[in-house]
Each structure stands twice: as C-alpha cells, then as structure tokens.
C-alpha distance (Angstrom), angle and dihedral (degrees) to the residues before:
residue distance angle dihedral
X1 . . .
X2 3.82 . .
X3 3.96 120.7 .
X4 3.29 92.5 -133.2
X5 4.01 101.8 115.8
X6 3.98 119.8 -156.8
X7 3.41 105.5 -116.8
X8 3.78 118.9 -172.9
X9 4.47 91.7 -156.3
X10 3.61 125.3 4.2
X11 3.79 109.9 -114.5
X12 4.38 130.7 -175.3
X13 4.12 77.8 -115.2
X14 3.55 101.5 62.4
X15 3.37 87.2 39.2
X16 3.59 92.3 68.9
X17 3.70 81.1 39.4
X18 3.38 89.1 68.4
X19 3.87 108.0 44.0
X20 3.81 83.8 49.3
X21 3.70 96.1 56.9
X22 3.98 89.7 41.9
X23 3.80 97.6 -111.3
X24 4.11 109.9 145.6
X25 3.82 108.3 -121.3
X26 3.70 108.6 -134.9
X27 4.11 118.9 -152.1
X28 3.49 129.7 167.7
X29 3.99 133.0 170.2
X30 3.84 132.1 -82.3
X31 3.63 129.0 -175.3
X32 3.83 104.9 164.8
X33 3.96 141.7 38.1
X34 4.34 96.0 -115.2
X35 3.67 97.5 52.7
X36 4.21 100.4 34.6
X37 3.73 81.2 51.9
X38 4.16 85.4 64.1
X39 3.54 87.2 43.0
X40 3.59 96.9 51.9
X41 3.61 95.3 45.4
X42 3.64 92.9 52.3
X43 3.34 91.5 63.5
X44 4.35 105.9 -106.8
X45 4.23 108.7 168.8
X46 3.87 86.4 -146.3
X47 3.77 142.1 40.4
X48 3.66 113.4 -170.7
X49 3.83 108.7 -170.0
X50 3.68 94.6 -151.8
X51 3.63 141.2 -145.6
X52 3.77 87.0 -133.5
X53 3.73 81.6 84.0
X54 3.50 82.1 91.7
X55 4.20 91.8 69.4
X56 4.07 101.6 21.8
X57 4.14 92.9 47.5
X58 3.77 108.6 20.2
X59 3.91 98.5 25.0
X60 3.76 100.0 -137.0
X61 3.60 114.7 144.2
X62 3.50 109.5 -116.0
X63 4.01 131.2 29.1
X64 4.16 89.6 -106.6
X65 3.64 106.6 89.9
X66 4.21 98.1 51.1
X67 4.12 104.0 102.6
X68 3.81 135.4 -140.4
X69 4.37 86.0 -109.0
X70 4.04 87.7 55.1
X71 3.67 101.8 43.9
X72 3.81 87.9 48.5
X73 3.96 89.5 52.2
X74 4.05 86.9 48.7
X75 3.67 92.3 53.5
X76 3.38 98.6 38.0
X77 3.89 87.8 54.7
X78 3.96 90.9 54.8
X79 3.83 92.6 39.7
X80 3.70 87.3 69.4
X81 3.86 97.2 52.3
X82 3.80 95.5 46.4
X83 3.94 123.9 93.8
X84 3.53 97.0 153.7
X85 3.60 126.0 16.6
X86 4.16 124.1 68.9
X87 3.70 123.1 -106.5
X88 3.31 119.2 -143.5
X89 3.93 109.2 -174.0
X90 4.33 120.4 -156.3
X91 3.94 121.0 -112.8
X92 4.00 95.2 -121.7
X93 3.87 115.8 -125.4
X94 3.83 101.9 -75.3
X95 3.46 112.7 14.2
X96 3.77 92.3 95.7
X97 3.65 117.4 20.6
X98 3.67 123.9 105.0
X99 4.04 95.6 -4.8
X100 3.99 113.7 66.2
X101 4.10 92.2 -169.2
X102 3.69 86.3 66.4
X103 3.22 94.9 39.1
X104 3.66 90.8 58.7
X105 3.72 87.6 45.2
X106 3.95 97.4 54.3
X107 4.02 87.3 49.8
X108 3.52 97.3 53.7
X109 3.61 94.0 38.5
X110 3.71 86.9 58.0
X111 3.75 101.3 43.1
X112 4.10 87.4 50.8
X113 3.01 96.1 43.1
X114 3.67 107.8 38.6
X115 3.98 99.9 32.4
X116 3.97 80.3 -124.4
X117 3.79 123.3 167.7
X118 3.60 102.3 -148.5
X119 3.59 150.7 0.0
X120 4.26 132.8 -119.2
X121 3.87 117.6 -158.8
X122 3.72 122.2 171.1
X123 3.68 124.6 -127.1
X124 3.90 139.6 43.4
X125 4.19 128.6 -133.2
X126 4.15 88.1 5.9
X127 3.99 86.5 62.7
X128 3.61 105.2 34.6
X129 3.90 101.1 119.2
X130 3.53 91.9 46.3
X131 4.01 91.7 62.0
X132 3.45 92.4 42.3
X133 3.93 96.8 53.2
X134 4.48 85.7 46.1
X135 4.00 94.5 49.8
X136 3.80 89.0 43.0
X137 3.74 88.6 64.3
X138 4.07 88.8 45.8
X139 3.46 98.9 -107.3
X140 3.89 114.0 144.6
X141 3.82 110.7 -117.2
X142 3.83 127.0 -164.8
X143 3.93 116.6 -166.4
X144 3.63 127.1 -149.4
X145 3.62 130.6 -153.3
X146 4.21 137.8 177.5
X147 3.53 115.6 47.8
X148 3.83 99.3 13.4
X149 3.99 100.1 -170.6
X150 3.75 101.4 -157.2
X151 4.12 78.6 63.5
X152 3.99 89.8 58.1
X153 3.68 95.3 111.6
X154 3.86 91.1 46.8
X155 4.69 83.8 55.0
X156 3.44 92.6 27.2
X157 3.62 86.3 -149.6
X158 3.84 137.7 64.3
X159 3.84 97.3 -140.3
X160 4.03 126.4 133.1
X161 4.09 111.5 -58.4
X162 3.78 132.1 -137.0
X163 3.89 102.9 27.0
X164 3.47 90.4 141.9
X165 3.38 126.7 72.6
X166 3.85 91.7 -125.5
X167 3.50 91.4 60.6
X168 3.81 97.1 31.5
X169 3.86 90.8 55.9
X170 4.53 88.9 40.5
X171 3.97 83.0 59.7
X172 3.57 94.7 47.3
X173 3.52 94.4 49.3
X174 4.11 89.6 43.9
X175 3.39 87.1 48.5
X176 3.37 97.2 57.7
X177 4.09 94.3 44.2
X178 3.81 88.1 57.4
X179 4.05 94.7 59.4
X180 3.83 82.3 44.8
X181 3.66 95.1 59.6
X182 3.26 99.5 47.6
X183 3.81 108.1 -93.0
X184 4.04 110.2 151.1
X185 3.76 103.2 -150.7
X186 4.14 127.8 6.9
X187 4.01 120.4 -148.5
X188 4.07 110.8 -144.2
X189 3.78 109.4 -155.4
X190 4.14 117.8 -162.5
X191 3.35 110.7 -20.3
X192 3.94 134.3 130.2
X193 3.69 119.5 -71.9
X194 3.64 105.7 -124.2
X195 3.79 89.4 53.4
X196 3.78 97.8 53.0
X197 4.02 84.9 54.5
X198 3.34 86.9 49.4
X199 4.41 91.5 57.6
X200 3.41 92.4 39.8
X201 4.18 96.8 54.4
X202 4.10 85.8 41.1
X203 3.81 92.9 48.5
X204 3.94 125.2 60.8
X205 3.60 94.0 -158.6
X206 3.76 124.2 85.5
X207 3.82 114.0 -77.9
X208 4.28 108.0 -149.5
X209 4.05 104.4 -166.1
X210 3.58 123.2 -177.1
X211 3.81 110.7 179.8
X212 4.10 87.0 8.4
X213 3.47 105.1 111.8
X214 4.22 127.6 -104.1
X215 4.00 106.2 -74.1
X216 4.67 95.3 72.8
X217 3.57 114.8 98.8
X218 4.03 101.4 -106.0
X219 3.51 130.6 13.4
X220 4.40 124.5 -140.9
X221 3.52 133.1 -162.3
X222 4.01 137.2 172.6
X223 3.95 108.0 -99.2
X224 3.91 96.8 -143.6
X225 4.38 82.3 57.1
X226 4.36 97.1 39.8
X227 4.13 87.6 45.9
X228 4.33 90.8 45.4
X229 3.89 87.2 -123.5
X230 3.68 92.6 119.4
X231 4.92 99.5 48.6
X232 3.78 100.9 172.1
X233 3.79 92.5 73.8
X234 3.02 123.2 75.8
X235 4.02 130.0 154.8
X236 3.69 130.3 164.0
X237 3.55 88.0 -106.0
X238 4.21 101.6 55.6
X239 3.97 105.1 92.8
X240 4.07 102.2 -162.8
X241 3.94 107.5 -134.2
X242 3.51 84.9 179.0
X243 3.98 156.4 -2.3
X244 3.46 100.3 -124.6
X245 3.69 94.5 156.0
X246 3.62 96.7 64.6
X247 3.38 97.4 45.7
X248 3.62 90.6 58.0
X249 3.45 93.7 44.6
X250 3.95 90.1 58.1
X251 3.85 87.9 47.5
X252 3.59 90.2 54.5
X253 3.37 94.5 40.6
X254 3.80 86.7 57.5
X255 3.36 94.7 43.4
X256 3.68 92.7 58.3
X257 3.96 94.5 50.7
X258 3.85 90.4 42.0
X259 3.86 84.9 58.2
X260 4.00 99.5 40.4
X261 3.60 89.4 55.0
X262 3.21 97.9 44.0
X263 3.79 92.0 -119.8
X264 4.24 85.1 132.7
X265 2.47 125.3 101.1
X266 3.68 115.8 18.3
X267 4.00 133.3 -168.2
X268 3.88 93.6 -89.1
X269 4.17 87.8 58.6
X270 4.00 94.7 41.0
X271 3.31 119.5 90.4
C-alpha cells in the first residue's frame, strides 16, 4: 500500500499531514498556464511560482529585476491550470523588505489578484515584521533560508550556505523563529546535508530543500533545469529527468527543413 494519499486540493494541513506521516513532499516551479497544467495533472503536491522567472522566462541574470505586476501575471497564469496542487507565489525583491505595510500590501495584492495560495519571502530575524503583518491577515507564508538569491549582491556568490558554525547555528535559530511565527513550511536553499536534517528533525513544519541533501521533508527544483530545457546550468544538485531542449531543437530543426522544401504542409493538412 503506497503512501501516496489521494488528495482532491493540496492544502498547508495535509502538508503537515504529510511530513508527519513521512511522505516526501515533491514541488517544482511553474510560470505559465500550458506547462503547470502538465504539472498538475501529473500529480506534483506543490507549485511554487518562482522568482526565478526572472532568469528561466525573461533571461536576466539575477532574480532582482522581475516586479510585483509580473510575478502576479505568472501566478495568475498557473492559478488557472491548477485543480489540485498548491501555489505558493515568491515576494519579488523589494516589495517586502525593510517596510512591513508594504509588505502586507504586495501579499495581498498578490493573493487578490493572482488567486494564489501562499506567499515565499527570503530571510529570517531581518524580515520578521514583515511575516508577522502577512500571517496576521491569514495569508499562508512559507520562509526560505540558505542561499537566499535576492541577497546575491549582499554574498556576491551563489555557493553552499552555513558552513560555518556562525552561520550554521544563525539558520538554526532563524529556522526556528519562522515555525514560531507562524510560517507553515520553510524552503532551505544550498546548504550542507547534515544541517538541513538537522532543521527538519528540530522543526515540525515541512522542510522543502533544493540543493540540501536527501534526509528534509520535500525536495524543489526549477522545471526549465529538471526537464533539460534550460543546459547552461548545471549544479551538483539539478538531476536531469529529461533533455527537452534538444528534442525541441530537432523538432524545430525539422520543422524548418519540412517547410524549406516544401515538404509542409502536404494535401492531407491543406484545406
């Protein structure tokens, strides 16, 4: 008998369901209504409408430039596809740090607007009146912690987080504040193994890792990476389930010499 529990909509309660009866929470991204309906349909718990729009769909090179207007489009594109799965939709870079009013703001903008589920922010302590103010007005809030990649400027690097014990014990303690305010699941982005297990056995919410080693509670990845559409990237943590991208670039290929020799289209597809 498998786990795996039908479940007619994906709510923050059977997600805590879930980590407490050991079942791995899988979430991956979604950025537009055709592919999150594939997604959807296949089954993933989570949808996480990601800032990494930003690099995947507009091809900038960091997550900073995407806006509050465009993230709310992206979600509300995926919204529409989903009947199962929850959507959890990224804060964008500066519409919640250092002023909780428009952080409030920002969330309810995009749970209005977008029909949204729940919101990410990066950070921990630094942010800690802006989570407050968005779970006050009952909107769902995930936290994420490790390599935060709005903060790349402030690393200037996106390598593994909290090797030292500093850090390490800073996370922990951030960690810990999150579940205490309320937040219902935490993502931990590129940090050592043995101190992701570590988080996810001291916290009773879900733990999401991506790049966080095997023994957290769900595991995330960008779509465009898992499916090989996106080949520059490549980190130790990306598994490829496919390659995507060269199979459309041999369809297109064909495409184009099907058309140049006038191959396409033939009587059967004229009219």
């Amino acid at each position: 008998m498998s786990q795996h529990k039908e479940i007619k909509r994906v709510t923050t309660h059977q997600l805590l369901a879930m980590k407490q009866r050991g079942e791995r929470i899988s979430m991956l991204t979604a950025y537009d209504y055709s592919m999150a309906k594939i997604l959807d349909g296949a089954g993933i718990d989570v949808l996480l409408v990601g800032d990494s729009a930003s690099n995947v769909m507009a091809g900038h090179e960091t997550t900073l430039p995407i806006t509050l207007d465009q993230m709310i489009y992206h979600a509300a594109s995926v919204v529409r596809a989903v009947g199962r799965a929850f959507v959890v939709v990224d804060m964008p870079f500066g519409s919640y740090q250092g002023n909780s009013s428009e952080a409030l703001r920002s969330a309810i903008r995009i749970m209005k607007e977008s029909g949204g589920h729940g919101v990410k922010l990066e950070g921990g302590a630094e942010i800690k009146d802006s989570i407050i103010r968005i779970l006050t007005a009952g909107i769902p809030v995930m936290g994420h912690l490790g390599l935060t990649p709005q903060s790349i400027y402030k690393f200037g690097t996106y390598t593994v987080r909290a090797k030292e014990e500093a850090e390490a014990q800073k996370l922990l303690d951030d960690a810990k504040l999150l579940e205490e305010l309320g937040c219902f699941a935490l993502v931990l982005e590129k940090i050592p193994s043995a101190l992701a297990k570590q988080v996810a056995e001291q916290l009773t919410i879900p733990v999401i890792g991506i790049g966080a080693g095997p023994e957290v509670d769900g595991q995330v990845l960008v779509v465009h990476d898992m499916l090989g559409i996106t080949q520059e990237f490549k980190p130790r943590f990306l598994r490829r389930y496919a390659e995507l991208g060269d199979l459309m670039h041999q369809a297109v290929t064909q495409y184009i010499g099907d058309v140049k020799s006038r191959d396409f289209p033939n009587e059967k597809e004229a009219y």
